[in-house]
Structures are given as C-alpha cells and as structure tokens.
N, C-alpha and C positions, 0 to 999 in steps of 0.2 A: 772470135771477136764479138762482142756484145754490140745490140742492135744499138745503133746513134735514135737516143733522144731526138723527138721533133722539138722541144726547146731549147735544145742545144743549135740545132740547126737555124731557128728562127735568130737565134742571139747571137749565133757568127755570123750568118748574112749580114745582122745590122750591123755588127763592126765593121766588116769588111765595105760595105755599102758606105757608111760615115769615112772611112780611111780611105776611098778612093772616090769621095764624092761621085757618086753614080745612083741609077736607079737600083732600088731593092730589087725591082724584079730581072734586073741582068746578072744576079749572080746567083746561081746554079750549081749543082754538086760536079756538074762535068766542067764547067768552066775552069781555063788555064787562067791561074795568077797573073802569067807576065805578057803572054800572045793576047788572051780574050779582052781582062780587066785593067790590061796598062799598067798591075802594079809595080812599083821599083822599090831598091832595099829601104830606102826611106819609110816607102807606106807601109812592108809586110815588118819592120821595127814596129810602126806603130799597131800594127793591128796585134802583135804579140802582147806590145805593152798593158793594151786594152783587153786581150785573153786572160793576162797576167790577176789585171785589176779588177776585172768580172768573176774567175775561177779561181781565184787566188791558185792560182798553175805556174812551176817554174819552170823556164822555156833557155836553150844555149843557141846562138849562133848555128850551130850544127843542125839544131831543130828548125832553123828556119830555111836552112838553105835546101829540107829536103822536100819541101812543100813544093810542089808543082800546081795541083786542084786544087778546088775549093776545098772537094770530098778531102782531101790530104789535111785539111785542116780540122774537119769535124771529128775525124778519128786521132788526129792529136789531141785534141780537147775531150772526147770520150776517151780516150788512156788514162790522160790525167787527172780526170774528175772523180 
C-alpha cells in the first residue's frame, strides 16, 4: 500500500470537518465516523460527493458503507487517485 499523501490527508479532514460541521482538529486518522464524529448516511453521501468533486474519484454505495475511520477514508482516496 503506498504512503497517504499529507495533502491528501489535510483535504479529507476539511471535507469531512465542513460535512459534519466540527472542529478540524477532532478529526484524526483513528476517529470512528459514526461513534466519534456523529456522522450519518446523509453526511458520509455528502463528504463522498465532495471526494468525488475534489479527485474527480468514482465512489458506489458499497464504498461507503465500508468506511468505518477516518484512516478508512484516506486510503480510499490514495487508491483512487
């Protein structure tokens, strides 16, 4: 698996920080999506939509529902980029 970009990492925090209205600095690569950040299918919809529209990345249903961590997210987004 290739090292995750630290721009990658800075540019999913902010999504995910803007998609669940919170502070940047509570989201962490160990943070859980649903227990830690409160997010529900609504906000991890939009923070895909926002992956989508930043990495021009194509994302299924199935991809989202496998994301637990944050980390679960950076390394979606270093797959697909």
């Amino acid at each position: 698996m290739r090292k995750i970009e630290q721009n990658v990492v800075g540019t999913v925090n902010n999504i995910i920080a803007q998609a669940l209205c919170c502070d940047i600095e509570q989201v962490t690569k160990d943070k859980d999506m649903y227990y830690d950040l409160l997010a529900d299918s609504l906000a991890m919809i939009d923070i895909f939509v926002a992956l989508e529209q930043t990495y021009s990345i194509a994302y299924t249903e199935e991809d989202i529902t496998k994301i637990e961590r944050v980390e679960d997210i950076y390394h979606f987004v270093n797959v697909h980029i």
